[in-house]
Residue, then its C-alpha position, 0 to 999 in steps of 0.5 A: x320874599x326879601x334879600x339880604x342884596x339888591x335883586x333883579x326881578x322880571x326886569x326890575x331892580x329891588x334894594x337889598x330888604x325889599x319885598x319882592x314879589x314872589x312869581x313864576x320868573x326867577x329872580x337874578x341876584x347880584x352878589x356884592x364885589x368882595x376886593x381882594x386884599x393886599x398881600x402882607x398888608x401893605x400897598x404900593x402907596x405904604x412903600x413909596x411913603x417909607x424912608x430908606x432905612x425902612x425900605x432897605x430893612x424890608x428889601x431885606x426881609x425879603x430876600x432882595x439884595x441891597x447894595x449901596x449904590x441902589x436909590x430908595x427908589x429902585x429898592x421901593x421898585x424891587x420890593x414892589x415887583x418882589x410883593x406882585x403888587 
C-alpha cells in the first residue's frame, strides 16, 4: 500500500509514495506539523520594522491609547501584548 506521508511499519520508516508492505501489524502513521498562522497576518518581526507613523495608526486601529510621550517602541510593545503575539 502506499501513502501520501511518511509511515512506521513493523519498526521501519517509509517515505511518503513508498510501497509499503501489507501484514498483520498496523502501521504507525505520522501526519506532518501544520503551523498555526499569525493572527491578522502579521508578526512581531512586521511590527518592529514599522515607522512611528505607521505604529500609532495601527496602535490605534486597535484600541490602544496613544499618547505623545510613548516611544515606538512602547506602542510596538502595546500592539505586540494587544495581538497575543
Amino acid at each position: 500500500m502506499k501513502y501520501a506521508f511518511k509511515v512506521k511499519h513493523n519498526g521501519v520508516w517509509y517515505a511518503a509514495g513508498a510501497e509499503v508492505p501489507d501484514g498483520d501489524a498496523k502501521a504507525k502513521v505520522v501526519e506532518p506539523k501544520v503551523e498555526e498562522e499569525p493572527k491578522a497576518g502579521i508578526t512581531k518581526t512586521d511590527i518592529a520594522r514599522m515607522s512611528r507613523t505607521e505604529v500609532v495608526k495601527m496602535a490605534e486601529e486597535n484600541g490602544i491609547e496613544v499618547s505623545d510621550d510613548m516611544t515606538a517602541r512602547e506602542l510596538k510593545d502595546e500592539i505586540i501584548k494587544k495581538l497575543e503575539l
